[in-house]
N, C-alpha and C positions, 0 to 999 in steps of 0.2 A: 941833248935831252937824255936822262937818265934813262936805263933801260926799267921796266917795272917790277917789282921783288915777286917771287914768283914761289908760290906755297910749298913746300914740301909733305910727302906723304904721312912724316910726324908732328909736321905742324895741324892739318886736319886731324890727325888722329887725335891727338894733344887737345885741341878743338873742341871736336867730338865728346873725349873726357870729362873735360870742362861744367859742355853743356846740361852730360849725365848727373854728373854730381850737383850741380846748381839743382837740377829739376828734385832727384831724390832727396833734398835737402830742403829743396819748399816743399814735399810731400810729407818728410817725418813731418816739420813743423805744423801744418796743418791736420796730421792725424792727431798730433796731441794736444793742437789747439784747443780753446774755449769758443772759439765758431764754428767746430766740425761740432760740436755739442748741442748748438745753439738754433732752434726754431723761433724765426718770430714772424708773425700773422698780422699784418695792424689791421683795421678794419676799411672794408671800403668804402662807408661810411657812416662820420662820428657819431656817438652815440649823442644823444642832447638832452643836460638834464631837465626832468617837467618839473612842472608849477608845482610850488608851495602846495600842500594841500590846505584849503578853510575850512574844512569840514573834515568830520570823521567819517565814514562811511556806515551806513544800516549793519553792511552785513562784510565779510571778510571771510575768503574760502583759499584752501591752496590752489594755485594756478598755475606750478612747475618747482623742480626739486634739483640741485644739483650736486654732484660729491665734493665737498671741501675740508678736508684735516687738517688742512695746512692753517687753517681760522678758526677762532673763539668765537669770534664776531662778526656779524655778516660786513661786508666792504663795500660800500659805494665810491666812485669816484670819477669828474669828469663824466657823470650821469649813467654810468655803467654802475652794473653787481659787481662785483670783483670774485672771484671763487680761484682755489687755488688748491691743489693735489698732485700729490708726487713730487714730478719738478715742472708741473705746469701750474701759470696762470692764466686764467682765461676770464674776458671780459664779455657782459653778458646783457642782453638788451629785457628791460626789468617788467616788459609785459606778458615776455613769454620763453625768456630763460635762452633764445637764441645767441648761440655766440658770434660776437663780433669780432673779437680779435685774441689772440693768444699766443704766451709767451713761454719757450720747454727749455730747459736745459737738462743735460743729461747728470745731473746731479741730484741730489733730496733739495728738496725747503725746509729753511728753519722757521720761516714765519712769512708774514706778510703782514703789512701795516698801511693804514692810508694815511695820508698828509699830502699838503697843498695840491689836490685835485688830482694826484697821481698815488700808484701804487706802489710802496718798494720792498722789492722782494728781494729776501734774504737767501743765500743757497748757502752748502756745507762743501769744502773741497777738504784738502790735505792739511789746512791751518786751521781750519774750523768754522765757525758759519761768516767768510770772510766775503763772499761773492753775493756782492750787493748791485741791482738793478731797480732805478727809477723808471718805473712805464706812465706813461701819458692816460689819464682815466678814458678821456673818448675816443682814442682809437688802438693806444699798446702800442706806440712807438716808442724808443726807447729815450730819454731823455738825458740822464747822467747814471756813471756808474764810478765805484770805487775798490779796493781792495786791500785791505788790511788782516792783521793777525786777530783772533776770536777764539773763545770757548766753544764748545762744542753744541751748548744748549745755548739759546740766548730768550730774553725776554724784550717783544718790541712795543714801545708807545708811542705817542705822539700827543704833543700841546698844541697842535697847529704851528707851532714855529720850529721845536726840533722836534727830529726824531730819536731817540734813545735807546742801546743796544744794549743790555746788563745781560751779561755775563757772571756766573757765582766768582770768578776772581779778577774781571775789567771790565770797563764799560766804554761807550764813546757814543758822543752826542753828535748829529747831521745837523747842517744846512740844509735848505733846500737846494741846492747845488751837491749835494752831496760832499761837501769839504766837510773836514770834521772839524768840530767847533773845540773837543775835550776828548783827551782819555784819562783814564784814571783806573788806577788797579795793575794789575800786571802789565811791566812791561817788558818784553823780552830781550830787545837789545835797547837799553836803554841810551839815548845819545849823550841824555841830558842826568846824568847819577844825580841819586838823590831829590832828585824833579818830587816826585810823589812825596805826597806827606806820611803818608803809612804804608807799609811790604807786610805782606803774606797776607791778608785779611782774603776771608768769606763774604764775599759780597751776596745779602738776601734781596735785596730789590733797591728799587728806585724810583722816582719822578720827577718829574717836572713842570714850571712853566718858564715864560721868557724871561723872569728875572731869576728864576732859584731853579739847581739840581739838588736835590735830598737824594742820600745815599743811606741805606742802613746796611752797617757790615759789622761781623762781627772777627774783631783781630787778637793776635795772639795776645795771652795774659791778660786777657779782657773777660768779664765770665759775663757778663751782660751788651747788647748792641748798643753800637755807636751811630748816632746821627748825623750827619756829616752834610752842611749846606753850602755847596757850590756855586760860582758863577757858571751857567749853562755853554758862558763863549768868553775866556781868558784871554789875555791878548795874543798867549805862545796856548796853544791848545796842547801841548807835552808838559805843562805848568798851571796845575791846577788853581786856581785862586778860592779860596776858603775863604766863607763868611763865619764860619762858626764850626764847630765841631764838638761832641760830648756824649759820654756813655749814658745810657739812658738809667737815670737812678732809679725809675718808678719801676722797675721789672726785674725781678724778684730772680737773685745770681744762676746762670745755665737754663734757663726756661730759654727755648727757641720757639717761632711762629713769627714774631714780630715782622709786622711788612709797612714798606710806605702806602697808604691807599690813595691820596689825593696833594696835589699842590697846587694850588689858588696863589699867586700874587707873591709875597716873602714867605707866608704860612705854609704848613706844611700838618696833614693827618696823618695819625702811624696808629697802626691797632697794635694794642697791650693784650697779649696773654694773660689770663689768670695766673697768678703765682702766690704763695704767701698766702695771705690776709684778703688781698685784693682778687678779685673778679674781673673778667674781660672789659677793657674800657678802649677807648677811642682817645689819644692824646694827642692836645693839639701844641704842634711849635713853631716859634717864630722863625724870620731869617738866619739869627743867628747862633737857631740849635737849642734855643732856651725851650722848658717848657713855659706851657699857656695854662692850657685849661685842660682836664677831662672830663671823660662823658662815660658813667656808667652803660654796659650794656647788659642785656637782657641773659642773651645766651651767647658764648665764641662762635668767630669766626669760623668758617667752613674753609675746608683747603682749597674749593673751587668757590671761594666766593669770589663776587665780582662789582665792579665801583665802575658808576657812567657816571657823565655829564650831562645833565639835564636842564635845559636854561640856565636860570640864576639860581641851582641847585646842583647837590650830587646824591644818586643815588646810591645807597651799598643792599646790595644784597648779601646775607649774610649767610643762608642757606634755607632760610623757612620763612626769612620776615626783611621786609625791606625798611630801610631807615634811611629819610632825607634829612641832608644838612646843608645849611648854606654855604655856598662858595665863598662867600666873602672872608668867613672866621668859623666855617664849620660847627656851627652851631646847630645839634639836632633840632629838626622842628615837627615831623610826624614819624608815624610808623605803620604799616600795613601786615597783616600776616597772611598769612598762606599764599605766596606770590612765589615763580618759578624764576624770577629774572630781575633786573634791575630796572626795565622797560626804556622805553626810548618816548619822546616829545612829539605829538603830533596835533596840529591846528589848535596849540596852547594849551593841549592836555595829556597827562602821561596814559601812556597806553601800555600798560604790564603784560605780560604773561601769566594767566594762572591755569588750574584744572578746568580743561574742557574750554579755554576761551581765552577772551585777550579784556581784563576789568582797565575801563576807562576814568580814572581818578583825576581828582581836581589836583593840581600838581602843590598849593598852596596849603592844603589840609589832609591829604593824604585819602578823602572820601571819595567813595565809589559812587560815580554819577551812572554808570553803565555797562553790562558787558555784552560782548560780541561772542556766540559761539562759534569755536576752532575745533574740529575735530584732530587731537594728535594720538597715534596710534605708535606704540612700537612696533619690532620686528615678530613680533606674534600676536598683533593685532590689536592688544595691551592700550587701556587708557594712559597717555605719560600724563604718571606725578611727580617726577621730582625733577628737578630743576641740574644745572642751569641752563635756562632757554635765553641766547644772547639775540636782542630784536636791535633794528635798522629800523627808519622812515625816508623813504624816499619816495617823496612824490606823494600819492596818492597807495602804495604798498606798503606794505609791511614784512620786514625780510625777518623769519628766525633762522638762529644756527644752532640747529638740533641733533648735538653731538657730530658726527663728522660728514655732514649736510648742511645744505641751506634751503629751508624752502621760503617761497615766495606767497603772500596771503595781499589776494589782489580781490 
């Protein structure tokens, strides 16, 4: 029988070393990890969305307030409020603002978006708002996450099917898996040269839905924006597929403002600046980039105005006056003035925001069947008039996002 090998005092030492370095070596890693960063809270239990409301209610009062910057728009999802500051997001039970569940990283947020039942939060690291997380709406689990190169500012949407990053120089469309479907615009290590159809351009915004992305950018040796309609999901997501593309002739050479507002189906809304001859108008394009139709408007766009989805309409608020058009081909069909928001849809009728209250309009004619007094006060007690006041319906509530809050009118 062999005799047994038998340690020596540089072999433990050696050992010893070993062990040291392994341990301080998962220690760096962990310090500079993205989980030493990372708080998540899920809730103990889910939240549940309520019932449809049938009815409007009498009367409508605030019933809790909570801080959110990181949102335009108040966020429901998976029956939760959503609210989001700093680098938290926190889910919140919609009768009385209680938190359920909450998600920190030690970063900023670039945004926050709802899509399919969950929330997905955007954060800023070293490559720019790249660190993206999908949370669960009822309870802030975490469900998919992704990471890629980004701009520093992004703007987020959602069609219900993707979600949308645009950046002023790239953009890239989600799954709800978080795979990306499309990038386009800058791309820093290009694997695939020449992939994009156009380099250096200013990307001013975008939209979408499940069959069309609309891009407007504006590229070098261009003095007017180019409309650019993509497939939302190409088969190589590094290879844009183009339905159309073209500098928009109606907008009078170096005039800026122009945005996408809406995409409904192959169509597509871009608001026209005044320039020229021409007055602020509303133009509507097809799939593939062509113009359609315009639509005079009254008075420009506001640089915070803002466009919902309303049933089988969209509202734009423009800064003083709201203007519905059909989703189907954007065609205006009323107008409302003196309104703070775009409003949101409740028990078949829209419920605006205006001075001192919430006017109950027939969603069909733009007529005011009713209003609710809301007491909104600013920070020195100040009646608010001016807008934009972004509302939610959920349930039987009424969420506004009033400036870098949300309150709740239960």
């Amino acid at each position: 029988m062999l005799a047994p090998e038998r340690r020596s005092r540089v072999d433990i030492i050696a050992a010893a070393a070993l062990v040291v370095a392994v341990v301080v070596a998962i220690t760096v890693i962990w310090f500079h990890s993205d989980a030493r960063g990372t708080t998540s809270v899920t809730a103990e239990t889910p939240a549940v969305p309520p019932k449809t409301a049938l009815t409007i209610p009498d009367t409508l009062r605030p019933i809790w307030d909570a801080p959110s910057a990181a949102t335009s728009v108040p966020l429901t999802a998976g029956g939760a409020v959503v609210t989001a500051e700093g680098g938290t997001v926190t889910g919140r039970d919609a009768r009385d603002g209680r938190e359920l569940w909450h998600y920190q990283r030690n970063m900023p947020l670039c945004g926050v978006v709802n899509s399919w039942g969950t929330a997905v939060a955007v954060y800023r690291d070293q490559r720019g708002c790249s660190q993206v997380t999908d949370l669960d709406g009822a309870d802030g689990s975490r469900k998919a996450q992704r990471s890629s190169d980004a701009d520093q500012e992004l703007t987020l949407s959602s069609d219900g099917t993707y979600v949308v990053a645009q950046g002023d120089t790239r953009l890239e469309a989600w799954r709800s898996d978080l795979v990306r479907t499309i990038e386009y615009g800058r791309i820093p290590a290009a694997v695939q040269p020449k992939a994009q159809p156009r380099t250096g351009c200013r990307i001013d915004s975008a939209g979408s839905s499940t069959s069309r992305l609309a891009v407007l950018e504006r590229c070098p040796k261009e003095n007017n924006d180019r409309l650019t309609m993509l497939n939302p999901a190409p088969k190589d997501n590094q290879k844009p597929e183009e339905y159309g593309s073209s500098v928009i002739a109606a907008l009078a050479p170096g005039v800026d403002g122009a945005r996408v507002l809406a995409v409904s189906g192959d169509k597509a809304a871009v608001y026209l600046p005044a320039g020229g001859k021409d007055g602020p108008r509303i133009g509507v394009f097809d799939g593939e980039a062509n113009p359609i139709q315009q639509y005079a408007l009254s008075k420009p766009l506001a640089d915070d105005a803002v466009v919902a989805k309303n049933a089988s309409n969209f509202t734009i608020w423009t800064g003083s006056q709201l203007i519905a058009v059909r989703a189907a081909d954007f065609v205006p069909i009323w107008a409302a003035e003196g309104v703070l928001g775009p409003g949101s849809t409740m028990a078949g009728s829209l419920v605006v925001p205006v001075v001192g209250g919430l006017a109950v309009l027939d969603p069909s004619n733009g007529r005011e069947v009713r209003k609710l007094d809301v007491a909104r006060n600013d920070a020195d007690g100040k009646p608010v008039t001016q807008g934009p006041i972004n509302t939610t319906v959920l349930g039987n509530f009424v969420l506004e996002q009033r400036g870098d809050k949300v309150v709740a009118l239960g």
